[in-house]
N, C-alpha and C positions, 0 to 999 in steps of 0.2 A: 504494500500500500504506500502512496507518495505521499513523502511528510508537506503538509502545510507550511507556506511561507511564515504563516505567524510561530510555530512550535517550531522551523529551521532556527528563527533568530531568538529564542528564548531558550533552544540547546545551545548555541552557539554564544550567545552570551551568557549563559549560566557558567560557560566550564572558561570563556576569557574571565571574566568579573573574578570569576575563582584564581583561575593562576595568574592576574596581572595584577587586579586591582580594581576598581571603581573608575578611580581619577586616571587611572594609565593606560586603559581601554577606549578605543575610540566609536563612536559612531559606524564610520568605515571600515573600523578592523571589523567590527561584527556581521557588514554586512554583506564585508569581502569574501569572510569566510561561509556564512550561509549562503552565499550569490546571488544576493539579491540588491536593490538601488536603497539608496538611502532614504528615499521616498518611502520605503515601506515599515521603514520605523514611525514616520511621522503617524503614517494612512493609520497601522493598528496602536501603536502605542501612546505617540504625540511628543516623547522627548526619552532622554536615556535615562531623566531618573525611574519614569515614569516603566522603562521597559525593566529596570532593575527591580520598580515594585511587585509587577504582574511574575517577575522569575522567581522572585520570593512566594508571593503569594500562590503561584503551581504548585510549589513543593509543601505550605503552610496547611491550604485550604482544608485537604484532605485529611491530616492531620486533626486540626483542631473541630473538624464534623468526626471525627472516631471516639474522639475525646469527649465530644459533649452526649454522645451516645451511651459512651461507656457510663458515664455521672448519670443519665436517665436512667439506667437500671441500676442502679446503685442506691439512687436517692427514691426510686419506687421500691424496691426492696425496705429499705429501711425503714419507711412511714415517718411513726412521728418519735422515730428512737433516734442516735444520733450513727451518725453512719462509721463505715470499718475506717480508720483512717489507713490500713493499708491497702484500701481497696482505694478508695478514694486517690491517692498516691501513686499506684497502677494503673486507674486510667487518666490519670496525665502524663505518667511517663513509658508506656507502653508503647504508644502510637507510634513517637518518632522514630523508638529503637525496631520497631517492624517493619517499618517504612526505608527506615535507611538499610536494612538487609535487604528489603523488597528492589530497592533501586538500585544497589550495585554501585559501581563506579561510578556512577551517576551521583550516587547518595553522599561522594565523600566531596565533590566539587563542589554539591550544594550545603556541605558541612565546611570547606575551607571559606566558602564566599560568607556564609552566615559570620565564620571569626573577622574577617573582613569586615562588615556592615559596620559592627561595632565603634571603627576608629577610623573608616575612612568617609560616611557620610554626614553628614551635617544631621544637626539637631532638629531643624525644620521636617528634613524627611525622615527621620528617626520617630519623631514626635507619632508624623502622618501616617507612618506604618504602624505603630502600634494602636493606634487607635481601631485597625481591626482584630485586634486581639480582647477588645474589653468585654466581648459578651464572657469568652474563658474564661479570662481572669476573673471576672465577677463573680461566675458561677461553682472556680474552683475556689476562691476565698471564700463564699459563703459554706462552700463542704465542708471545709477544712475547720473554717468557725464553729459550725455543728458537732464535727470530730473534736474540736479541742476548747470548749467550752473555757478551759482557764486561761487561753490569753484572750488579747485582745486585738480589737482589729489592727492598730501598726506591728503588735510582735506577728501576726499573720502574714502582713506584707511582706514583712522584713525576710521572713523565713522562704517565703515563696520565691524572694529574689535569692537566698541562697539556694535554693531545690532546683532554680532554673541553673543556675553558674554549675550544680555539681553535676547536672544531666549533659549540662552543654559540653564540656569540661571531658567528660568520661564520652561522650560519644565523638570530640574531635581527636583525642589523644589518646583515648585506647589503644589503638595498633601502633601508636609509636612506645607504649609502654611495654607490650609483647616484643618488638624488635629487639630492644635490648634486655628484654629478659625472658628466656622461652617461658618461663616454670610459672609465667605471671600469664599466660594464654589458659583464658577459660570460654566455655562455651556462652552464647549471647546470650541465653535466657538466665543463666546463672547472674553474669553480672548485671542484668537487669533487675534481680533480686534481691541480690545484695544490696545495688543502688537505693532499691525500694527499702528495705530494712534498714539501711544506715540514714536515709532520708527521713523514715517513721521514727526514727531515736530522737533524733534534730530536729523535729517539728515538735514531738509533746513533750520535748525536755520543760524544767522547771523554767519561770520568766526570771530572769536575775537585774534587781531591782538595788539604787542606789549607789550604781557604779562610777564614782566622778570621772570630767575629764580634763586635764588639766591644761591649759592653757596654750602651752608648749605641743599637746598633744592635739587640739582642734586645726591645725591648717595640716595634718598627715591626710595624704592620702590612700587610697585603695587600695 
């Protein structure tokens, strides 16, 4: 079956954006290499942040409709009791680890571009992309709030931006942690387990309350 011009130049710049860059990536290279004029970035996309969005959003979509499925029966199962926190856990971070086995070499261009987005786009488009993200996040903070009843909604946040960093984290750098050390290669569902378990420790740990910060210590960054 012949690929469409619109998914030539959304493979095609998913795997340059990946190994060059954002900023280093032209217009042109992309649509040299899919062979097509540069008119038809304009026709489907309208500009190259705009084509960076929709390459994002290919690989996201799917994802986060798996994910809010998975919470539909999790939170119908549960009724009005407070739901498994390591269920809940599981179907956020289930999706992408089966998704990224399902895609192949595919899944790991769309894993380097993702470390990319981080440091090479502006805050405007950073902003504008997550903003399709909020129906998730809403509806995973609200699980997790039910699941863990003793914090409160910023330790929720907080924690959920570490649960994204450690998923992100283990799904970019896994295989270079296996390279250098065979005896650390384990099978994917296992360390999707683990993940899950170490991620379920770290979310209903104790809130640790009146920890100063000293002065010296407020301009450290991340």
């Amino acid at each position: 079956m012949a690929t469409s011009t619109k998914d030539r130049l959304l493979d095609v710049a998913e795997r340059l954006f990946a190994e060059r860059g954002f900023p280093a990536t032209s217009l042109r290279d992309i649509t040299s290499e899919a062979r097509v004029n540069v008119a038809s970035v304009n026709y489907h996309f309208g500009s190259k942040e705009s084509l960076l969005g929709a390459v994002l959003e290919r690989r996201l979509r799917p994802i986060n409709e798996r994910r809010l499925t998975l919470l539909d029966a999790i939170e119908t199962a549960a009724g009005d009791h407070h739901p498994d926190l390591e269920e809940v856990l599981r179907a956020f971070l289930a999706p992408p680890f089966h998704k990224q086995q399902e895609w192949g070499e595919r899944g790991q261009h769309f894993l380097h571009l993702m470390g990319r987005v981080h440091s090479e786009v502006n805050d405007e488009f950073r902003a504008s992309f997550l903003q399709q993200f909020e129906t998730v996040r809403n509806r995973f903070a609200s699980a997790l709030q039910r699941a863990l009843p003793h914090l409160g909604p910023t330790d929720i946040a907080w924690r959920m931006l570490f649960l994204v960093g450690s998923m992100a984290f283990t799904m970019m750098w896994g295989d270079s942690l296996v390279s250098i050390d065979q005896r650390a290669a384990r099978n994917p569902e296992d360390i999707l387990e683990s993940l899950i378990q170490y991620a379920a420790a770290g979310m209903a740990s104790a809130v640790t309350t009146g920890v100063g910060v000293s002065t010296s210590q407020k301009g450290a960054g991340l």
